[in-house]
DSSP file (Angstrom, degrees, kcal/mol; ACC not computed):
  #  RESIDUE AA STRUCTURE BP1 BP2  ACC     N-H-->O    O-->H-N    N-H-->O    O-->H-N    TCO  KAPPA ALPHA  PHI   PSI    X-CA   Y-CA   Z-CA
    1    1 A X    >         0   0    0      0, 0.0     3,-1.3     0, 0.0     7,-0.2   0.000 360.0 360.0 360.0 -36.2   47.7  -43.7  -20.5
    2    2 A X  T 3   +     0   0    0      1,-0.2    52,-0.3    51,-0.1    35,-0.2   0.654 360.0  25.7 -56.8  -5.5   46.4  -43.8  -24.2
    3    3 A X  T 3  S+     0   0    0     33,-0.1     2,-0.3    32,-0.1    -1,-0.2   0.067 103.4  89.9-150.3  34.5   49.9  -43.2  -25.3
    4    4 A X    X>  -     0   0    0     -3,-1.3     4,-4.5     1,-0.1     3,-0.7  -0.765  52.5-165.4-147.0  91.5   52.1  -44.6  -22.5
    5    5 A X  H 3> S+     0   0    0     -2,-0.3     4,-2.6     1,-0.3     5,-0.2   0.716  85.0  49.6 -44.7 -36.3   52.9  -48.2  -22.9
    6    6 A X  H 3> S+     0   0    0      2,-0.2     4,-4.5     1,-0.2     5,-0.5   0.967 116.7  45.3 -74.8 -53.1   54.2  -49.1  -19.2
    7    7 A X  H <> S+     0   0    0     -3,-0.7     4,-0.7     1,-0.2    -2,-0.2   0.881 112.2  45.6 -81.4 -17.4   51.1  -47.5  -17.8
    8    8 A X  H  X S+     0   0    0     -4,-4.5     4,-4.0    -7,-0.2     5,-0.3   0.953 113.2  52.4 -77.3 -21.4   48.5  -49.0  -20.2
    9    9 A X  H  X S+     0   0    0     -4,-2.6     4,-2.9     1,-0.2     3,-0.5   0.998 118.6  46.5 -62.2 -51.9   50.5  -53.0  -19.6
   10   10 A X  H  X S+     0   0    0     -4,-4.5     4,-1.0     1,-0.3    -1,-0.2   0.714 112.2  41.6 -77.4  -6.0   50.0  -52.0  -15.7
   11   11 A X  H  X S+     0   0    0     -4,-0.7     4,-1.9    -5,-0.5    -1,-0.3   0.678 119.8  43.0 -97.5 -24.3   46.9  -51.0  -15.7
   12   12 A X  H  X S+     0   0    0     -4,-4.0     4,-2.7    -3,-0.5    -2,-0.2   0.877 111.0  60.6 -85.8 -16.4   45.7  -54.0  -18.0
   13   13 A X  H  X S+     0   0    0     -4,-2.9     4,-2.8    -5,-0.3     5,-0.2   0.984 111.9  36.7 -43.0 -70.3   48.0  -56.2  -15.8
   14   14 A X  H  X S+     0   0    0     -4,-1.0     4,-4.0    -5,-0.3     5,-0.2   0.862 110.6  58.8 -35.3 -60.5   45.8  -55.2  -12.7
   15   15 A X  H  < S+     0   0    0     -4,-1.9     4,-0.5     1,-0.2    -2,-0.2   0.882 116.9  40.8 -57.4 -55.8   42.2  -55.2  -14.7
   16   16 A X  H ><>S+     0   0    0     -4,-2.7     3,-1.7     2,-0.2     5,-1.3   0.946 114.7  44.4 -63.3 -56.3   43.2  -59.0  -15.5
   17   17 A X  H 3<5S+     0   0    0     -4,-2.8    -2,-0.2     1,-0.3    -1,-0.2   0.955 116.1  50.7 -29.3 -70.2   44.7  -60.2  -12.1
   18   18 A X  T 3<5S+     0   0    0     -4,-4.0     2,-0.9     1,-0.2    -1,-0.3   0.679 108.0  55.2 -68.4 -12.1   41.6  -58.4  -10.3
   19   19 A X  T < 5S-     0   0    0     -3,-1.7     2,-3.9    -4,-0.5    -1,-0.2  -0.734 111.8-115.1-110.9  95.3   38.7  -60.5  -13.1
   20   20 A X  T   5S+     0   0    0     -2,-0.9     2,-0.2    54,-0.1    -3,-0.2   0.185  71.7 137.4  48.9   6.0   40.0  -63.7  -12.2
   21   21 A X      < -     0   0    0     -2,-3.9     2,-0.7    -5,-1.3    -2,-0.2  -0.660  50.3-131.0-103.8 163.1   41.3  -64.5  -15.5
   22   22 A X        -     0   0    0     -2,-0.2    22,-1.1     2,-0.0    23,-0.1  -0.840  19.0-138.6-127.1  92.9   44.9  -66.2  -15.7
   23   23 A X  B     -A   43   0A   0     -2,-0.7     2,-0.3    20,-0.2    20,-0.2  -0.517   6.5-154.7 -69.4 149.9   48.2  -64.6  -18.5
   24   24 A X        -     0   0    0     18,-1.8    18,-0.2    -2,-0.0    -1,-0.0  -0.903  56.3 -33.9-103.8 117.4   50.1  -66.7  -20.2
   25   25 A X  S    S-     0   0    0     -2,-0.3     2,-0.3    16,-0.1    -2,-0.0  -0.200  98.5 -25.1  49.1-134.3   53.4  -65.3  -21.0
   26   26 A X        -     0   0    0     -3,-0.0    16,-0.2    14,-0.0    14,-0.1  -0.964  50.5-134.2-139.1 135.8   54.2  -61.4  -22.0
   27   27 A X        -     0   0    0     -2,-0.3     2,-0.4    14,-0.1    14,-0.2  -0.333  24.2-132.7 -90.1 161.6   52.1  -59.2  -23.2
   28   28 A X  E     -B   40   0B   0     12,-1.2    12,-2.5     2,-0.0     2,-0.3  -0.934  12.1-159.3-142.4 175.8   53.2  -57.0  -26.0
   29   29 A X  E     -B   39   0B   0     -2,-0.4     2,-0.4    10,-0.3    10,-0.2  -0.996   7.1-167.1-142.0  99.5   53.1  -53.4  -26.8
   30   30 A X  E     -B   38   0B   0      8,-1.8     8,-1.7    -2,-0.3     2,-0.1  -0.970  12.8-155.2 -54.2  84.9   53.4  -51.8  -30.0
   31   31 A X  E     -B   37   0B   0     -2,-0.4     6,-0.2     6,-0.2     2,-0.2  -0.389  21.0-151.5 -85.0 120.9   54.0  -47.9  -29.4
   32   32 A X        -     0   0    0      4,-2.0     2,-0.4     3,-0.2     4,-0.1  -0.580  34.7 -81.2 -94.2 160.2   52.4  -46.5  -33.1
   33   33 A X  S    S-     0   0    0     -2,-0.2     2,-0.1     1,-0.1     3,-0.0  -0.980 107.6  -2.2-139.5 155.0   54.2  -43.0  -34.2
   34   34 A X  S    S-     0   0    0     -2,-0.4     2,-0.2     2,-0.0    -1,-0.1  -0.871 137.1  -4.5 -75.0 -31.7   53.7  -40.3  -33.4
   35   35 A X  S    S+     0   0    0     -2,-0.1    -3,-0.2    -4,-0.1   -32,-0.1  -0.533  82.0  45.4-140.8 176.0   50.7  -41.9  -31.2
   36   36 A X        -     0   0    0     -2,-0.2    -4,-2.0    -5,-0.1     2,-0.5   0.324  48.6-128.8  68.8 177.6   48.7  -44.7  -30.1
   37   37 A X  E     -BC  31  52B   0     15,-0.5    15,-1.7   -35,-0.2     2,-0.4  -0.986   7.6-152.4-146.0 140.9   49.3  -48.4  -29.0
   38   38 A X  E     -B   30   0B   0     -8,-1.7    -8,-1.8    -2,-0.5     2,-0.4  -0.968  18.2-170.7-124.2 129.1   48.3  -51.8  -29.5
   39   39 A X  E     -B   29   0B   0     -2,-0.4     2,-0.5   -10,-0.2   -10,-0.3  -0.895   1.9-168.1-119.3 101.2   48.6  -54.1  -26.5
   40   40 A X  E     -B   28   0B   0    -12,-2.5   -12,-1.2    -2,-0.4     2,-0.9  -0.655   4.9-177.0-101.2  93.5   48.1  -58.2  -26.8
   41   41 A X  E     -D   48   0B   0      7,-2.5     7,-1.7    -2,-0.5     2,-0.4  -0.801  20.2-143.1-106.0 115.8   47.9  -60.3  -24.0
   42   42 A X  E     -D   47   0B   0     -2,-0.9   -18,-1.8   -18,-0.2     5,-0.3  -0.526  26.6-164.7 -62.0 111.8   47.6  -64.4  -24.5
   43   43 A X  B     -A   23   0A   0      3,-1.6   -20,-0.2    -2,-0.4    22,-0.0  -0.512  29.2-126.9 -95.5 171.4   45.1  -65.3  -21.7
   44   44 A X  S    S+     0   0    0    -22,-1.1    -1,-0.1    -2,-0.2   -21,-0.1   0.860 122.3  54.7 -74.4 -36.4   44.6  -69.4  -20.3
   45   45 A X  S    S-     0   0    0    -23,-0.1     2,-0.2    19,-0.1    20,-0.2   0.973 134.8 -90.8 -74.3 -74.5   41.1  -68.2  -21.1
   46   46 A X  S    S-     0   0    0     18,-0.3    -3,-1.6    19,-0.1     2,-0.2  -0.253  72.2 -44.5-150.1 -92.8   41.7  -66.9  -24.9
   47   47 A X  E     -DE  42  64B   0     17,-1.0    17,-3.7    -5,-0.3     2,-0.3  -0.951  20.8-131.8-160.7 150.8   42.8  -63.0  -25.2
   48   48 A X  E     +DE  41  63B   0     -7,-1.7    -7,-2.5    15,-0.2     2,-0.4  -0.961  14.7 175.7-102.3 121.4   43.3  -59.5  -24.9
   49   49 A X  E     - E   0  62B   0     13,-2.9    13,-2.4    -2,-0.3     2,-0.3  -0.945   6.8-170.0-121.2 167.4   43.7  -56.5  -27.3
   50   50 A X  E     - E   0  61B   0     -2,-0.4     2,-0.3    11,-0.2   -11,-0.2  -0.703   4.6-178.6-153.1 136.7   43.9  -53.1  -26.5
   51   51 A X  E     + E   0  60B   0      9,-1.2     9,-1.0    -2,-0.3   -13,-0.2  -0.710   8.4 178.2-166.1 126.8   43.7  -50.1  -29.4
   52   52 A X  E     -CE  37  59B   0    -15,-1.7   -15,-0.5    -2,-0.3     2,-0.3  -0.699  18.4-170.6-128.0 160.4   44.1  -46.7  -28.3
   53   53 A X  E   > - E   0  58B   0      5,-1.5     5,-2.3    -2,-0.2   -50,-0.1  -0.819   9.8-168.4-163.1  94.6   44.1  -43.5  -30.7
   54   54 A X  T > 5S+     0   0    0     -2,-0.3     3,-3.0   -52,-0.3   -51,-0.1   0.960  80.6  67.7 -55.3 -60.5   45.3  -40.5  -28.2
   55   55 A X  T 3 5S+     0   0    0      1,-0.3     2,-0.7     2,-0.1    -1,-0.1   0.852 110.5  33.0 -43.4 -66.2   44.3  -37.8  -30.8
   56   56 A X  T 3 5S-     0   0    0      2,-0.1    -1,-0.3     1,-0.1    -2,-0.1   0.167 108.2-115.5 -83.6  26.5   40.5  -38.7  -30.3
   57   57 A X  T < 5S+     0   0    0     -3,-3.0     2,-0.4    -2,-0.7    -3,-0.2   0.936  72.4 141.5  46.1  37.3   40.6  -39.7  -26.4
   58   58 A X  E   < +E   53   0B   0     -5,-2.3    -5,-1.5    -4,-0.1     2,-0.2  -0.995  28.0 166.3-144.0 150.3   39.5  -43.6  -27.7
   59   59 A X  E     -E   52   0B   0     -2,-0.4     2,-0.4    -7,-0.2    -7,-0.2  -0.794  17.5-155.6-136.7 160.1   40.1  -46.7  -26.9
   60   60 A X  E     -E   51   0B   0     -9,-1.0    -9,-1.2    -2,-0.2     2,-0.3  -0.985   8.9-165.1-151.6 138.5   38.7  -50.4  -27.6
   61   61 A X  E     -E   50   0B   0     -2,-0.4     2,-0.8   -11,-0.2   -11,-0.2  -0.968   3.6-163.6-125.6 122.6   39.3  -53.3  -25.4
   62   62 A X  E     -E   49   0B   0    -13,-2.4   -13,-2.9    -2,-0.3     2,-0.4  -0.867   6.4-177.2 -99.2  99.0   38.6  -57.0  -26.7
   63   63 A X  E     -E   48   0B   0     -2,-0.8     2,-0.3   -15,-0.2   -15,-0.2  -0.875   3.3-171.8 -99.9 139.9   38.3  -59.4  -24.3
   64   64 A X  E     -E   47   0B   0    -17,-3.7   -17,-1.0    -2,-0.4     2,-0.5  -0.920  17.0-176.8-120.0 132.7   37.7  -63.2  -26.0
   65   65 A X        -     0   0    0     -2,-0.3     2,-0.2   -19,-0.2   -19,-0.1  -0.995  20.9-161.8-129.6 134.1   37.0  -65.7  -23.4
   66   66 A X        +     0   0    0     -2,-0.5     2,-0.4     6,-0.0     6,-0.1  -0.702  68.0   7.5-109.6 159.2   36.3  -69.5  -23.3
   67   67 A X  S    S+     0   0    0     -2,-0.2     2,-0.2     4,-0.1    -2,-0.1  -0.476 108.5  43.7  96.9-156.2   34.8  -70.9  -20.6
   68   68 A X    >>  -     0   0    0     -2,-0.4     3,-0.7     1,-0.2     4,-0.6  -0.433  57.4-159.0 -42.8 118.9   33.1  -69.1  -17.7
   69   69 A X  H 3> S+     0   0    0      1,-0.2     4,-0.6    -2,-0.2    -1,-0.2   0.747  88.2  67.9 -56.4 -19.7   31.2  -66.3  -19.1
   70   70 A X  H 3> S+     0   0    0      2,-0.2     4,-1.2     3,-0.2    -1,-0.2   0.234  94.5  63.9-105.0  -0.5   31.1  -64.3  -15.8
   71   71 A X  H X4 S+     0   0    0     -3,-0.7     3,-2.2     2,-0.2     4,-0.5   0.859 108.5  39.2-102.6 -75.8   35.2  -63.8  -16.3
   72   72 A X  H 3X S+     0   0    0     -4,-0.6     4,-1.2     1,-0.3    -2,-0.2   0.596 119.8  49.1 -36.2 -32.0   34.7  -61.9  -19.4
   73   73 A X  H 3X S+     0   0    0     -4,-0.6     4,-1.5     1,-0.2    -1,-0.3   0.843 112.3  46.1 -82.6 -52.1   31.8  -60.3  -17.7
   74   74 A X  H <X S+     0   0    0     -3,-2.2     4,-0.9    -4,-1.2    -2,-0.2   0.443 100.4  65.9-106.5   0.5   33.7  -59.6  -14.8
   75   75 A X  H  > S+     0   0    0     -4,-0.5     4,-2.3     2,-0.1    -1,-0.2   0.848  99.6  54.8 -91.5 -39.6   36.8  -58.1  -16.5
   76   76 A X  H >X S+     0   0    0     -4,-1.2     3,-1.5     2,-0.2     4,-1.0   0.975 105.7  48.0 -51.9 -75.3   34.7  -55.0  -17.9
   77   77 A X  H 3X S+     0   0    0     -4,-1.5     4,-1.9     1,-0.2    -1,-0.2   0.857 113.8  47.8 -40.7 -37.5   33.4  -53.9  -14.8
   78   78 A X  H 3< S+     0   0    0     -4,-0.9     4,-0.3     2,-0.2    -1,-0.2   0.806 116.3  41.2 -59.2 -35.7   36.8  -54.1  -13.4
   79   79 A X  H X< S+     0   0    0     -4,-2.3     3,-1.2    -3,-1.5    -2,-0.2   0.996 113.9  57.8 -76.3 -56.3   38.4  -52.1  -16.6
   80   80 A X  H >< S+     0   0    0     -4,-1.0     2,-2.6     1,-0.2     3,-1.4   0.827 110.0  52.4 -18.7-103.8   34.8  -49.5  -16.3
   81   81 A X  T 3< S+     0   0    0     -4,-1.9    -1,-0.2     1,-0.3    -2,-0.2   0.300 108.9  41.8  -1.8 -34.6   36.3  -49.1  -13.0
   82   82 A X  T <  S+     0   0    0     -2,-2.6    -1,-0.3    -3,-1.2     2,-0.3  -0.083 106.4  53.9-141.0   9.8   39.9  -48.2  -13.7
   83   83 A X  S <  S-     0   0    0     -3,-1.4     2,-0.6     2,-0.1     0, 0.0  -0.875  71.1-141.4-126.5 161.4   39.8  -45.9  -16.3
   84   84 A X        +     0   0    0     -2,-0.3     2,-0.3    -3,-0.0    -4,-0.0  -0.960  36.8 148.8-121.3 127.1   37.7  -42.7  -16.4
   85   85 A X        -     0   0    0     -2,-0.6    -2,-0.1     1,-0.1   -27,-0.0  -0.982  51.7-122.8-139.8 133.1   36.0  -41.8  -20.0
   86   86 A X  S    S+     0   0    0     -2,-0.3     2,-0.3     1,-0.0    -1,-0.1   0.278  96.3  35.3 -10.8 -27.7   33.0  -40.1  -20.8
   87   87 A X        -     0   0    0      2,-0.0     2,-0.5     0, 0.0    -1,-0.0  -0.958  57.8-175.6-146.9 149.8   31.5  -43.0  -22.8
   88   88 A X        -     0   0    0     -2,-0.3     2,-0.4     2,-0.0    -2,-0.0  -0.978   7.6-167.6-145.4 145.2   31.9  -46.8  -22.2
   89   89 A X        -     0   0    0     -2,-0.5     2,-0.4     2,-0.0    -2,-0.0  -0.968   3.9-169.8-146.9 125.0   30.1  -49.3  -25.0
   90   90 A X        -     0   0    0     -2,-0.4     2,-0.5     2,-0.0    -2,-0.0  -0.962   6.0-179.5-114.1 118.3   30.0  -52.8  -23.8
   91   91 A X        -     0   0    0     -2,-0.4     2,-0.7     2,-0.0    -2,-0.0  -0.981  10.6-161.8-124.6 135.9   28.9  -55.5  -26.7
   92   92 A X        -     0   0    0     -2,-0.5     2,-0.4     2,-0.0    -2,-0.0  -0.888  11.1-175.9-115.0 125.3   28.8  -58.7  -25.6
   93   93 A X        -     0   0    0     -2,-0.7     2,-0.9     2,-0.0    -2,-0.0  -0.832   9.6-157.5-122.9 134.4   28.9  -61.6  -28.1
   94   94 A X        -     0   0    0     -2,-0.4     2,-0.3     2,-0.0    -2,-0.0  -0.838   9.5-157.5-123.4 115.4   28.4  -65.5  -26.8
   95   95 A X        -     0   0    0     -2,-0.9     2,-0.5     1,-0.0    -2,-0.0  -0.680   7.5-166.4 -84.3 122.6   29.7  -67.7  -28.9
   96   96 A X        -     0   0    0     -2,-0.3    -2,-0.0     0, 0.0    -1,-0.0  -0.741   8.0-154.7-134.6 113.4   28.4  -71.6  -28.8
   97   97 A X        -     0   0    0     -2,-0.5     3,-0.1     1,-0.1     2,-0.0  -0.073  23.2-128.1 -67.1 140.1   30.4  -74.4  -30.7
   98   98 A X        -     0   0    0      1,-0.1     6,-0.1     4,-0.1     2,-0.1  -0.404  26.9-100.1 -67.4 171.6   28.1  -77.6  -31.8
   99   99 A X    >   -     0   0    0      4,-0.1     3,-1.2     1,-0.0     2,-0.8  -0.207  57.3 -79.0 -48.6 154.6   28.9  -80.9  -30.9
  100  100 A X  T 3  S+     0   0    0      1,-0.2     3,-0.1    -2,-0.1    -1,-0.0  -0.812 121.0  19.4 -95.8 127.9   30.5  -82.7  -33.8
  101  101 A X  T 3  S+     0   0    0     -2,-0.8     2,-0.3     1,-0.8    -1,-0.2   0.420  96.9 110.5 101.2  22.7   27.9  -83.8  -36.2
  102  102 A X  S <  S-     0   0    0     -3,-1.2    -1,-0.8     0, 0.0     2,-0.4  -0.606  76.9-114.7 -91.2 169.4   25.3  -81.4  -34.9
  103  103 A X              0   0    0     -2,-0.3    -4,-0.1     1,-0.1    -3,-0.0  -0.813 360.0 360.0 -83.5 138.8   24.7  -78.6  -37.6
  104  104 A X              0   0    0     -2,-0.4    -1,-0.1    -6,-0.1    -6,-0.0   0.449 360.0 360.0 -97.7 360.0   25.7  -75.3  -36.6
């Protein structure tokens, strides 16, 4: 899958459908050579990217979410699910805009 465009878009297709979060348009797929991928999906929510490096078995998924936290939340456990790896690192960062004319 780290180096097989159709199966990582179907697998990230699913992972999204199944966390409740909503595409926008078509995701695209850069095939690197000889290896790897980067895969960009425009969510209603924000975004996804995908960077894979077959030669070292790794991967990074960024999911950016507005909104519900619990969709971002709930699209890792789904992606954990639906791949098998040896290592998973989850960082979760919650970003919180002021009002205007508060200080941030």
């Amino acid at each position: 899958m780290l180096n097989d465009p159709e199966r990582l878009a179907a697998m990230m297709g699913r992972v999204i459908a199944m966390s409740g979060l909503q595409i926008v348009g078509t995701p695209m797929v850069h095939h690197f050579s000889p290896h790897g991928l980067t895969y960009l999906m425009l969510l209603a929510q924000s975004h996804l990217a995908v960077h894979t490096w077959p030669e070292y078995q790794f991967m990074t998924v960024d999911f950016f979410t507005c909104g519900d936290p619990a969709l971002g939340y709930q699209a890792c456990v789904v992606l954990q699910k639906a791949i098998s790896c040896a290592h998973v690192a989850v960082r979760s960062i919650e970003r919180y805009l002021s009002s205007p004319g508060e200080n941030s």
